[in-house]
matplotlib code that plots the C-alpha trace (Angstrom):
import matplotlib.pyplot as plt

x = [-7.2, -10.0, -10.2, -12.7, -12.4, -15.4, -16.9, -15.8, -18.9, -18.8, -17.2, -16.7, -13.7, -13.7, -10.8, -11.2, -8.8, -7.5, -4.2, -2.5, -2.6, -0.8, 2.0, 2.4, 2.7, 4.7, 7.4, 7.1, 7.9, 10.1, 11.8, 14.5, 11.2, 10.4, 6.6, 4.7, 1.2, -1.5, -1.2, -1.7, 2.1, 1.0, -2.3, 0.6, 0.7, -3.2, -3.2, -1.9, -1.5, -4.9, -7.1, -4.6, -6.6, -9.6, -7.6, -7.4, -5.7, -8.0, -6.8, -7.4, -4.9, -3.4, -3.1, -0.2, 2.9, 5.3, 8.7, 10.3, 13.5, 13.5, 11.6, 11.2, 10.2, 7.3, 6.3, 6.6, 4.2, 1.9, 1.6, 1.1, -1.8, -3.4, -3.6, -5.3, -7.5, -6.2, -6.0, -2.8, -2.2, 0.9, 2.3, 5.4, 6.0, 2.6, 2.8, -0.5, -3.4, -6.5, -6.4, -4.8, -2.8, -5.5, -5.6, -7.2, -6.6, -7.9, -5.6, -1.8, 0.2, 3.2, 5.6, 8.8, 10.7, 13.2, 13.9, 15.5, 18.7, 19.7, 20.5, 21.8, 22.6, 23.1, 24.3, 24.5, 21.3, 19.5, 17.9, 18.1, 16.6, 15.5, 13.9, 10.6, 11.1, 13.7, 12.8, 12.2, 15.1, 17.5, 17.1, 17.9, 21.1, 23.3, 22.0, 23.5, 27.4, 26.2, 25.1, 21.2, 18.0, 14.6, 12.3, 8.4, 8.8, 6.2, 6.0, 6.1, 9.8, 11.9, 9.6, 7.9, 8.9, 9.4, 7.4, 4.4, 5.2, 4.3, 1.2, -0.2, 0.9, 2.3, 2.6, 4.6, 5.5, 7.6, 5.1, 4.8, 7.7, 8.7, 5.3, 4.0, 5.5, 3.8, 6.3, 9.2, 8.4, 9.9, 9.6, 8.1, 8.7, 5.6, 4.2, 0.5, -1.9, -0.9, 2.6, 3.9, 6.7, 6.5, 8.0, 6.4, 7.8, 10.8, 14.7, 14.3, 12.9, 10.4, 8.9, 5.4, 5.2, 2.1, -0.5, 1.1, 1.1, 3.6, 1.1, -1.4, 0.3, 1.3, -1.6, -3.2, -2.9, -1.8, -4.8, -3.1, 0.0, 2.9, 6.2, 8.9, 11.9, 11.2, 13.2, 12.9, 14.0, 16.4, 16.9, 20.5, 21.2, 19.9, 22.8, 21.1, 17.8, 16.0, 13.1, 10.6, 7.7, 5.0, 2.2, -0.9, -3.4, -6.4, -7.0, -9.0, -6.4, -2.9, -5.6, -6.0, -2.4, -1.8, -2.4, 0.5, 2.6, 1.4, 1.1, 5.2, 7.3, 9.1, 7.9, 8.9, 9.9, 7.5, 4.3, 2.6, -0.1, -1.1, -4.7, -5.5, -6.6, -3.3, -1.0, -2.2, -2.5, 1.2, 2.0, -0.2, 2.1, 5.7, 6.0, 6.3, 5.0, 4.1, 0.6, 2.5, 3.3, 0.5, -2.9, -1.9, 1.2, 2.6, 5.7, 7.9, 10.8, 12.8, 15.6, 18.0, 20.2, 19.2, 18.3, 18.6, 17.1, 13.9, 14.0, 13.6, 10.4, 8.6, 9.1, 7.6, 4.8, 4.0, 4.2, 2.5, -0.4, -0.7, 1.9, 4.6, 8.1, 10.8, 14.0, 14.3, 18.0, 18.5, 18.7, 14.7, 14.0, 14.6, 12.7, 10.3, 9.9, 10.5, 7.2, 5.2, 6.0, 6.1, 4.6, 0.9, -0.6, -4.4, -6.9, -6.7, -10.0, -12.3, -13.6, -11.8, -11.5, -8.0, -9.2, -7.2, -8.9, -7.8, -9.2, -7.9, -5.4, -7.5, -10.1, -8.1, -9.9, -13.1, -12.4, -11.4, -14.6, -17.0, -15.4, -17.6, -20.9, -19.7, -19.0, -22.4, -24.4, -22.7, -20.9, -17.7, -14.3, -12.2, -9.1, -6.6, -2.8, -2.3, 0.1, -1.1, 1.3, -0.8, -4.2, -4.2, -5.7, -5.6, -8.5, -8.5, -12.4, -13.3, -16.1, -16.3, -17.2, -19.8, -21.3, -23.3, -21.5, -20.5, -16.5, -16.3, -19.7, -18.6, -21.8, -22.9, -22.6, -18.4, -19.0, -22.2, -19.7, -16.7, -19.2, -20.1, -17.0, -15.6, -18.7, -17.4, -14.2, -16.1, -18.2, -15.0, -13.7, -11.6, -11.0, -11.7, -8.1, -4.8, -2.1, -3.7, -5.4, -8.9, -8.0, -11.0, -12.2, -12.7, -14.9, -17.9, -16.4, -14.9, -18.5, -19.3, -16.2, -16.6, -19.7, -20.8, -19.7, -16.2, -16.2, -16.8, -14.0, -12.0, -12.8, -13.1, -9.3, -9.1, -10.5, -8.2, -5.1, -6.7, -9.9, -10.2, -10.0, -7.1, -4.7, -5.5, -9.7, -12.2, -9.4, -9.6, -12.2]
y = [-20.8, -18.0, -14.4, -12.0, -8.1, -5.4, -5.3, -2.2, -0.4, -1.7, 0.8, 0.2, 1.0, 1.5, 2.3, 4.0, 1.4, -2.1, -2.5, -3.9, -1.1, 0.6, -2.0, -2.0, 2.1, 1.8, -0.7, 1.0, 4.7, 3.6, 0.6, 1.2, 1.2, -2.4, -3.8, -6.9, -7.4, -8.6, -12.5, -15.5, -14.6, -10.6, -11.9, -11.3, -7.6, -7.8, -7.5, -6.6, -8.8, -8.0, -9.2, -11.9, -13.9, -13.7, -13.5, -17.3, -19.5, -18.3, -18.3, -14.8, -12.4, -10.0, -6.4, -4.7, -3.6, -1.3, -0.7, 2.4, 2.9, 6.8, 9.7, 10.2, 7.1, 7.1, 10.5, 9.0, 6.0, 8.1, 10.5, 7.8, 6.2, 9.4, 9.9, 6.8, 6.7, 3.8, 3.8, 3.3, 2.0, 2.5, -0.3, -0.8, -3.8, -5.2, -5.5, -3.5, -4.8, -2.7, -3.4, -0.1, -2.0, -4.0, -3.7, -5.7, -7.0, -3.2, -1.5, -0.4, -1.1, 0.9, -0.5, 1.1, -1.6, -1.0, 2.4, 2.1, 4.1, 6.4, 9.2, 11.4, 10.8, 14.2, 13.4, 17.2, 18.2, 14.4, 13.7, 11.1, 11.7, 8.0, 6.5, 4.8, 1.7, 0.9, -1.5, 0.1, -2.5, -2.1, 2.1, 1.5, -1.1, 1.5, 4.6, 3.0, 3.6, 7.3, 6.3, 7.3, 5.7, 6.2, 6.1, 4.5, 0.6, -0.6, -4.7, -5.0, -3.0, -5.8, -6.1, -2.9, 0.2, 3.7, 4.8, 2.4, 3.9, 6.9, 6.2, 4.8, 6.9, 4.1, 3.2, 1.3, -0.4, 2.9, 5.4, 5.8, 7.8, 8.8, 9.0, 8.0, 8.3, 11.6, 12.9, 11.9, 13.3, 16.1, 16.9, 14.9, 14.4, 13.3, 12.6, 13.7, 12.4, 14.5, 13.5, 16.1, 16.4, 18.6, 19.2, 19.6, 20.4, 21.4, 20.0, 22.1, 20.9, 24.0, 25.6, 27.1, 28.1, 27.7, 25.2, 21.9, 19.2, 17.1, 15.7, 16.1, 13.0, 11.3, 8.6, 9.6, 6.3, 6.7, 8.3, 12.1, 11.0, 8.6, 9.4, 9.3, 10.5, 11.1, 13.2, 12.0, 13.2, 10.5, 10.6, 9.5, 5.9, 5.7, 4.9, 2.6, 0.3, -2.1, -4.3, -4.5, -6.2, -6.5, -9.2, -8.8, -11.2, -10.1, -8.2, -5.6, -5.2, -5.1, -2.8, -0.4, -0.3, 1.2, 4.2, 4.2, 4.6, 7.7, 9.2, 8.7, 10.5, 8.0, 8.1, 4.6, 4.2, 1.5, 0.2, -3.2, -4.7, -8.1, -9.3, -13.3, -14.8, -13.1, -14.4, -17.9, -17.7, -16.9, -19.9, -22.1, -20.9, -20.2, -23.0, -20.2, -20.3, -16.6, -17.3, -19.0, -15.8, -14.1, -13.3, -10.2, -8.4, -4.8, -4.9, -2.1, -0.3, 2.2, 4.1, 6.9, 8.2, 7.6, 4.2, 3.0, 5.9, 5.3, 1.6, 2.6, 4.9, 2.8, -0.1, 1.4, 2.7, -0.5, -2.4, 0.2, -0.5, -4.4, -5.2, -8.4, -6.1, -7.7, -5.8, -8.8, -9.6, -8.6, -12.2, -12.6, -8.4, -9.3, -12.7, -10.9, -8.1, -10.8, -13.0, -9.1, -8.9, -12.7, -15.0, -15.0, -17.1, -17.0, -19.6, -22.5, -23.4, -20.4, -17.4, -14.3, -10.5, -8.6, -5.0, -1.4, 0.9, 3.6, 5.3, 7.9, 5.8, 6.3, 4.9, 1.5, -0.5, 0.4, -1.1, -4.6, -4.4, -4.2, -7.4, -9.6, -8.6, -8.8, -12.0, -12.9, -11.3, -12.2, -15.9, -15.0, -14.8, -11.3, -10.3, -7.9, -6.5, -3.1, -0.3, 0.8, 4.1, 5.5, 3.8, 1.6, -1.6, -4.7, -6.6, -10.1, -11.8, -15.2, -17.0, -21.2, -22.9, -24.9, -27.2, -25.8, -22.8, -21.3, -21.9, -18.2, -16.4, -16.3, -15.6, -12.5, -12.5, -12.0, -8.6, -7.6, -7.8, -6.3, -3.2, -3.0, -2.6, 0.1, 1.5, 1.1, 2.8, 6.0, 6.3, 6.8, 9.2, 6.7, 5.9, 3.2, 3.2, 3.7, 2.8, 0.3, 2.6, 2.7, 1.1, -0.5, -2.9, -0.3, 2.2, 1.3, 1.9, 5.3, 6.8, 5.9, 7.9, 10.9, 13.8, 13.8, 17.4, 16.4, 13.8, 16.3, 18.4, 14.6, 14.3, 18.0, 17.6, 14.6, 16.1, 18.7, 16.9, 14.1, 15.2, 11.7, 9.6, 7.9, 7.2, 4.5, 5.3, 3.6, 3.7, 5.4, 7.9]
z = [-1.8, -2.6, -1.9, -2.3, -2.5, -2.6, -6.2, -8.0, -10.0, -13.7, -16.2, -19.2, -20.6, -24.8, -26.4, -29.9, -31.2, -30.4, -28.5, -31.5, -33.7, -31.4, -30.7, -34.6, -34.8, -31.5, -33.0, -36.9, -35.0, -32.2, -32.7, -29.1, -27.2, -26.1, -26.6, -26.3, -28.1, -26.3, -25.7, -23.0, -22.1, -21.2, -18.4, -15.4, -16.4, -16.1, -12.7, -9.1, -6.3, -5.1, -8.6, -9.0, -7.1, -9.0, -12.4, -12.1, -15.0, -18.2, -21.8, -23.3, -23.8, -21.5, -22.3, -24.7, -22.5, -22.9, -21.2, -21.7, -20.6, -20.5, -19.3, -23.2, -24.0, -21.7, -23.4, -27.0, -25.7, -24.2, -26.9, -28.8, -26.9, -26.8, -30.6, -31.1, -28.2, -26.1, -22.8, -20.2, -17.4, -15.3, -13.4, -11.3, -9.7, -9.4, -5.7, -4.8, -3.1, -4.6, -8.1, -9.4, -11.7, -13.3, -17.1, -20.2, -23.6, -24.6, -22.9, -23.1, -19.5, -19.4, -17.2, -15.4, -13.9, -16.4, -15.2, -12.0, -12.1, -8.5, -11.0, -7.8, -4.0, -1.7, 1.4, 2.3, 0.8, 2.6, -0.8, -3.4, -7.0, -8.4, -11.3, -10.2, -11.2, -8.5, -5.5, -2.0, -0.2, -3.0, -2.8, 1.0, 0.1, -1.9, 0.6, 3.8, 2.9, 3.0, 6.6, 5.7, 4.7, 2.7, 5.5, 4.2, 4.2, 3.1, 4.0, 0.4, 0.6, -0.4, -4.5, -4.6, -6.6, -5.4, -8.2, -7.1, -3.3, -4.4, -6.5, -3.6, -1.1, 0.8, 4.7, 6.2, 10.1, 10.0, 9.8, 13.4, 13.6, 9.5, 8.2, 4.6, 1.4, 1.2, 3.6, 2.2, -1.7, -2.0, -6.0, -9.1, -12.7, -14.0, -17.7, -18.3, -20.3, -23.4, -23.1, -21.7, -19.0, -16.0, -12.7, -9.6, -6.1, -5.1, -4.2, -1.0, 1.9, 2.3, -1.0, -0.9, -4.7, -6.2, -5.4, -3.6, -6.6, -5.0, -2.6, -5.3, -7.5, -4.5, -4.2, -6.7, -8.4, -11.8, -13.0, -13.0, -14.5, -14.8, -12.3, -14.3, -11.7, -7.8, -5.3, -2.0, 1.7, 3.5, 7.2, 9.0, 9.8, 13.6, 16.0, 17.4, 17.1, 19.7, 19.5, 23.2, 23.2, 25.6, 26.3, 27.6, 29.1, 26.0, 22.8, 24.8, 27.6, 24.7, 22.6, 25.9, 26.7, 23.3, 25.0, 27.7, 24.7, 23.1, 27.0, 27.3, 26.3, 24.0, 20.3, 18.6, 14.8, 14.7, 16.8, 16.0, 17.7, 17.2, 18.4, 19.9, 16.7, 14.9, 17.0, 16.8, 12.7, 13.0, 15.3, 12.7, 9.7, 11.4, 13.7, 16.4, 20.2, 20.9, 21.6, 25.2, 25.8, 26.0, 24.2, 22.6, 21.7, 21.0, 19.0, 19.3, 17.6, 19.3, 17.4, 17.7, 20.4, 23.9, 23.3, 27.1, 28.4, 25.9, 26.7, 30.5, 30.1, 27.6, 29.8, 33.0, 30.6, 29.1, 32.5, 34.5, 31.9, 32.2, 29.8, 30.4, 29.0, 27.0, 25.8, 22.8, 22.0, 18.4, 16.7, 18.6, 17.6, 13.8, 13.9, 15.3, 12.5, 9.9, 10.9, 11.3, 7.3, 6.1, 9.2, 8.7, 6.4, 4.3, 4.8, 2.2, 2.7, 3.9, 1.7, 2.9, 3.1, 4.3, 4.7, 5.4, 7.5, 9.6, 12.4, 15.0, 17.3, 20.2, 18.6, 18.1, 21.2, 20.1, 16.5, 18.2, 20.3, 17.6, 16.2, 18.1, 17.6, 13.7, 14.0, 15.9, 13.5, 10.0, 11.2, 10.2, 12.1, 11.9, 13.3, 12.9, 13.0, 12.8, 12.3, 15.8, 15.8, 13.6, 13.9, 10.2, 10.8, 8.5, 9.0, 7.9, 7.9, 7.0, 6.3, 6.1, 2.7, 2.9, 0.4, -2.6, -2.2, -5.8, -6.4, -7.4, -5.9, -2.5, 0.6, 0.9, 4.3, 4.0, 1.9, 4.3, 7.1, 5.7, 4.4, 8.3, 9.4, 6.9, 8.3, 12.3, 11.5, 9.7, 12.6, 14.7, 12.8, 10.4, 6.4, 4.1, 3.2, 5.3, 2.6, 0.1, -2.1, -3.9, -6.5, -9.1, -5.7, -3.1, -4.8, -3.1, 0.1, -1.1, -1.7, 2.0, 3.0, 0.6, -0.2, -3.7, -3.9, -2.7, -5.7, -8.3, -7.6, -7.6, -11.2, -12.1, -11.2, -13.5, -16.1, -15.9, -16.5, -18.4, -20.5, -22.2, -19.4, -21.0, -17.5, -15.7, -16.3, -13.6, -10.7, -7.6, -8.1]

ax = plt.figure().add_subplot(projection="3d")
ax.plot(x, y, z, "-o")
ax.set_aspect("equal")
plt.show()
């Protein structure tokens, strides 16, 4: 299997001094905090699930990598890095798909899957205060006795980190209803570059103090600062959850009957709509039959009270608009959701591109009608499921391999027509990114999206918090 991802612009990233001086120092000044030298056995803490791919098997060492099991132990290693000019990146569960993780032999990863202690649960207060190294699912396991939940769910929820959630601002099938992790942050504990601790936000739901930080670190990728402890909003259990789906006859007429939701007066948790070529990629790899049910599908999640009574007007909506309802019994509603996270599968033998965009939710149907003259004019194949509740699209374009292609040089034409389409959703008002990130893969794309002037202020705001570049340097911006 080969991937591709957009090429990040070269930078160059030279440390003052080798990792392994500072693994000695580390160990000689702080033997509790745990450290591994560069070696073959460190290359997994290299990368992210996105540059895995093109990691491949190679022999050189990985970077140094630290875990801290403390607030103060992250401080200590970052104070250290700082003094001798080596550079960190943080890393949680490795789970991201832009290559914000990515690291080298150079380089110092500090990594906080060892801190993931729940230091505090509030039921009256609806807030949790966490570690970041603890799992999205598991956060969500020991919250539901208190009968509430962390909202974003990411589909990575059951192996990615809070802390990870929040560096990338993560979505979620959710987010229709809950929003981002941005919306659920409500303060921040967060090492800087100079290895200092501060605070940022507020326990309270509404606090207007100063400039808004919070949402400042949120997404920001690991290049502000490291998130040491999160407190986050939770929301009651729902009394009650239901899964309908509707079929249409085509991609265009399931992409124009997005709309009949958004006109009722129901508001889902969750809206999923799966185009032709999606549904049959997830009959190819689950062994299911949904493409016999129609050519396109809107998944749906309704929650809350007055469950029936939603269930009632979405149905009419949906049908009124061309759509073949189903109230699913909950055994098909969760086998449903499962193959949404888990039931696609990548091409074993094509070159491909999965993608992130978002555009404005009305704009949806316009994305899936520009896929064909793509197609025509690169020779590729792209389709698409989205987060349609909130417009966030994940493209997924192929190309065949033919021979005397290069094993790792995939055609130009697969980049050339996943450029064209960023620049489709930009043109309706959209983003490069929905959830994923920038990253070190997407940076092309970003300076499509954003005015040189905006830019500077990006890394005048860098600068500020980090003058040497030393977090996480060629990422995101």
């Amino acid at each position: 299997m080969t991937s591709v991802e957009p090429e990040a612009p070269t930078r160059t990233i030279k440390p003052s001094r080798a990792a392994n001086p500072f693994v000695l120092e580390l160990a000689a000044r702080f033997p509790h905090i745990e450290v591994l030298a560069p070696s073959p056995g460190t290359r997994p803490y290299g990368h992210d699930a996105a540059t895995a791919k093109s990691a491949g098997t190679g022999h050189g060492d990985g970077p140094a990598v630290v875990f801290p099991a403390t607030a103060e132990q992250v401080q200590q290693a970052v104070r250290l890095a700082a003094d001798l000019g080596v550079t960190v990146v943080p890393r949680g569960a490795g789970t991201g798909l832009s290559g914000g993780a990515a690291a080298g032999a150079g380089q110092v990863v500090v990594s906080t899957e060892r801190m993931n202690a729940v230091i505090e649960i509030s039921p009256v207060d609806e807030v949790a205060v966490v570690e970041p190294g603890i799992i999205n699912a598991a956060l969500n396991t020991l919250l539901e006795p208190y009968g509430l939940f962390y909202a974003p769910d990411p589909a990575s929820f059951d192996i990615s980190t809070i802390g990870g959630n929040v560096a990338t601002n993560a979505g979620g099938l959710r987010c229709a209803k809950y929003g981002v992790t941005r919306e659920s942050v409500l303060a921040l504990d967060v090492v800087l570059a100079d290895g200092s601790l501060v605070t940022v936000g507020h326990r309270s739901i509404k606090g207007v103090t100063g400039l808004d930080l919070t949402s400042l670190f949120v997404g920001s990728e690991g290049i502000l600062g490291i998130v040491v402890r999160a407190t986050v909003r939770l929301r009651p259990l729902p009394v009650a959850r239901r899964t309908v789906t509707a079929f249409f006859d085509s991609t265009a007429d399931g992409a124009n009957g997005l709309a009949a939701i958004t006109l009722s007066p129901v508001r889902p948790a969750a809206i999923e709509f799966f185009d032709t070529p999606s549904l049959e990629n997830i009959d190819r790899h689950s062994g299911t039959a949904l493409r016999e049910r129609g050519a396109a599908l809107i998944l749906i999640e309704l929650d809350g009270y007055g469950i029936a009574e939603q269930t009632a007007d979405l149905s009419a909506a949906l049908a009124t608009a061309g759509g073949r309802v189903t109230v699913e019994p909950d055994n098909d509603g969760a086998r449903l959701w499962e193959l949404r996270r888990n039931g696609r599968g990548l091409p074993q033998d094509q070159w491909y591109i999965g993608e992130d965009i978002a555009v404005p939710k009305s704009r949806l149907p316009q994305v899936y009608a520009a896929f064909p003259a793509l197609e025509d004019r690169y020779g590729v194949r792209i389709s698409a499921v989205s987060h349609a509740g909130d417009g966030n699209l994940h493209p997924l374009i192929t190309l065949d391999k033919r021979p005397g292609d290069h094993p790792e040089r995939p055609p130009q034409a697969l980049q050339d027509a996943a450029t064209e389409l960023v620049r489709v959703a930009l043109s309706l008002g959209g983003t490069v990114t929905g959830e994923h990130g920038i990253g070190s893969i997407k940076q092309d794309w970003a300076a499509l999206e954003l005015s040189e002037r905006i830019r500077q202020a990006q890394h005048a705001i860098k600068s500020a918090l980090d003058p040497h570049a030393l977090l996480n340097p060629g990422k995101a911006i």
